[in-house]
C-alpha positions in Angstrom: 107.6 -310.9 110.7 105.6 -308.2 108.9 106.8 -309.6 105.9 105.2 -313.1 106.8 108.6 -314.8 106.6 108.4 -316.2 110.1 111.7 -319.0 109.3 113.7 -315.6 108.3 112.6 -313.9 111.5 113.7 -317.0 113.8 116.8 -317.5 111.6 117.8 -314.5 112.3 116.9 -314.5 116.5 118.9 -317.4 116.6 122.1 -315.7 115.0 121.9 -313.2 117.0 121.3 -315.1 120.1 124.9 -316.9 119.4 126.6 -312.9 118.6 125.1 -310.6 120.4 124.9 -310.2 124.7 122.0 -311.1 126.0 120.5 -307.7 126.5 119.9 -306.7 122.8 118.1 -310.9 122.0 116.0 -310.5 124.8 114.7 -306.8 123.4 114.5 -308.9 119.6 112.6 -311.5 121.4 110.5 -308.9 123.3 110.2 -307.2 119.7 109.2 -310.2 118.1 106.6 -311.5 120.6 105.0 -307.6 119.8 104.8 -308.0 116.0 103.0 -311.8 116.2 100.6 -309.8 118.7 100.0 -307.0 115.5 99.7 -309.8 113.3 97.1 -311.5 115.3 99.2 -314.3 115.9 98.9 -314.6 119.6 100.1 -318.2 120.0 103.4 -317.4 118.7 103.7 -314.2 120.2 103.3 -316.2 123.5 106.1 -318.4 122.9 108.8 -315.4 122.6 107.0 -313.8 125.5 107.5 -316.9 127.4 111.2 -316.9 126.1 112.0 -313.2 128.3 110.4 -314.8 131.3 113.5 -317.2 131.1 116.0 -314.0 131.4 116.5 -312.2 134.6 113.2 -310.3 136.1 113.2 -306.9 134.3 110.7 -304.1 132.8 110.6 -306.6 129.8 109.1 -309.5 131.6 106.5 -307.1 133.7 104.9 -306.6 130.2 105.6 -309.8 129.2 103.8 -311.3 132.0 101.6 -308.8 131.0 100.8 -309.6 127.1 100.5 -313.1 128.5 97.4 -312.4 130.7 99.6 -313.1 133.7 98.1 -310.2 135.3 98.9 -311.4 139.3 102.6 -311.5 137.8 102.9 -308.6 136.3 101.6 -306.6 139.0 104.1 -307.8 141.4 106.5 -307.3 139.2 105.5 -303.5 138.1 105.4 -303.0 141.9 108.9 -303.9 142.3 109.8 -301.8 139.1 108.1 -298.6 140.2 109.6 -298.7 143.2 112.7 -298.6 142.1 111.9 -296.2 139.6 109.1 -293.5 141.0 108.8 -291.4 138.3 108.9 -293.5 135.2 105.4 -293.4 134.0 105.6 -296.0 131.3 106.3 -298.2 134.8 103.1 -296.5 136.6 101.0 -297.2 133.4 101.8 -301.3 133.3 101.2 -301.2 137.2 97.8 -299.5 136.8 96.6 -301.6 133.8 97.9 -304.7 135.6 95.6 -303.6 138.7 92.6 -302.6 136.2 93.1 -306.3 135.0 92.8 -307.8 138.4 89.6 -306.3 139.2 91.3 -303.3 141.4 90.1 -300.3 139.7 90.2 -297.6 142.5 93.8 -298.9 143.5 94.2 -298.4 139.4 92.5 -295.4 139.4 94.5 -294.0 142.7 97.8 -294.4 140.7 96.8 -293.1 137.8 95.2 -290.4 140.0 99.6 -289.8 141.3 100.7 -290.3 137.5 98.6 -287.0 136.7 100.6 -284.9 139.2 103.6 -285.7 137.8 104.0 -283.2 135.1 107.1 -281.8 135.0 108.1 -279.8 131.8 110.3 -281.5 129.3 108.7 -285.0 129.6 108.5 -285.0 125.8 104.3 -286.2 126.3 105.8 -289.2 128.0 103.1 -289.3 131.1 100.5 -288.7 127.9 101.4 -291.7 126.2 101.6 -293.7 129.7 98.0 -292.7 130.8 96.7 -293.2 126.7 97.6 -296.6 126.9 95.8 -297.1 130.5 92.8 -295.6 128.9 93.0 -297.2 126.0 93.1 -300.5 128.3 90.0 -299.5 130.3 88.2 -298.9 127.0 87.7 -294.7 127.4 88.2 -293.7 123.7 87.8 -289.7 124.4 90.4 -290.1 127.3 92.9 -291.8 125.1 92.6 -289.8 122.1 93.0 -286.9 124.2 96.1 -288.1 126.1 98.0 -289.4 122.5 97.2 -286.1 120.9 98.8 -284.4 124.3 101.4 -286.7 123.6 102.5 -286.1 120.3 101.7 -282.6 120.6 104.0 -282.1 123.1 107.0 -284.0 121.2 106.4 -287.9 121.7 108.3 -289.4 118.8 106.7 -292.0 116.7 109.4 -295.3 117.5 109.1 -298.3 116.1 106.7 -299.8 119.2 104.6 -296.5 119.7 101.3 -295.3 118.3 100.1 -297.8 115.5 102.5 -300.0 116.3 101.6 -300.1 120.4 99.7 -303.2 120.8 97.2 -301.1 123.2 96.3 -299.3 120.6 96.0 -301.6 118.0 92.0 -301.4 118.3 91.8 -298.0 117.7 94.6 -297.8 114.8 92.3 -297.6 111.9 90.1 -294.7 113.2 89.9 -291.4 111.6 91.0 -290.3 115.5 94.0 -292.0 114.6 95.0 -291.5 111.7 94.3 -287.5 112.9 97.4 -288.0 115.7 99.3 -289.3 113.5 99.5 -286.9 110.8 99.1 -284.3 113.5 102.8 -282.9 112.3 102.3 -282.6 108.5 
């Protein structure tokens, strides 16, 4: 997709959509709706979105919903997901930015308010990359650049959908900031 070879990059979906279990094509699919949102392709990246909506509910199709401006959606469904899973911050994050979108801010502020007294040592800057991308969302440079660079400082690996590749991120990518986190380990 990167590449610009969009008929190699469904080619190869649909392959693996016939030999693989549905779990790992529907994180491709997720995947490749991401890359057409880097690529400023928005239209395609809404079809593959749409795509995960069709598999069963998951953390997938909360962002999904998400990326598609579904923002009623995906708040239900991040409020089914945190439930079920408290202390995952990523979770927390795509409930409060899903709240923040539907014109709740002090129910999105409250939760991100609870996500800040979850440290716990050894989360890897996990609940600093969760609340970077809220603030990134709500548009608070310092408060994002302060949370990635807790982030990676305290061991958040660079992965193929993090940082510069994070679509929450993506207006800030090019900044001197930026490019400051990450290079912050050489």
């Amino acid at each position: 997709i990167r590449n610009g070879d969009d008929n190699l990059a469904k080619s190869f979906l649909e392959k693996i959509a016939l030999t693989e279990r549905g779990d790992l094509y529907r994180e491709l699919v997720m995947d490749a709706g991401l890359e057409y949102l880097l690529k400023d392709k928005p239209e395609v990246a809404y079809t593959y979105f749409r795509e995960v909506l069709t598999f069963e509910s998951d953390e997938n199709s909360a962002f999904a919903e998400l990326y598609l401006g579904n923002y009623n959606a995906a708040e239900m469904a991040f409020e089914t997901l945190v439930k079920e899973n408290p202390h995952d911050s990523k979770l927390q994050a795509g409930l409060a930015i899903s709240k923040f979108k539907n014109e709740k801010q002090s129910e999105a502020n409250e939760l991100i308010q609870q996500l800040e007294k979850q440290r716990e040592p050894y989360q890897f800057g996990t609940l600093d990359y969760a609340l970077a991308q809220y603030y990134a969302v709500v548009n608070d440079e310092n408060a994002m650049y302060h949370h990635l660079m807790k982030a990676v400082a305290a061991g958040h690996r660079y992965k193929p959908h993090t940082f510069q590749n994070d679509i929450f991120f993506k207006k800030y990518k090019d900044t001197k900031k930026f490019n400051q986190i990450m290079t912050f380990w050489h």
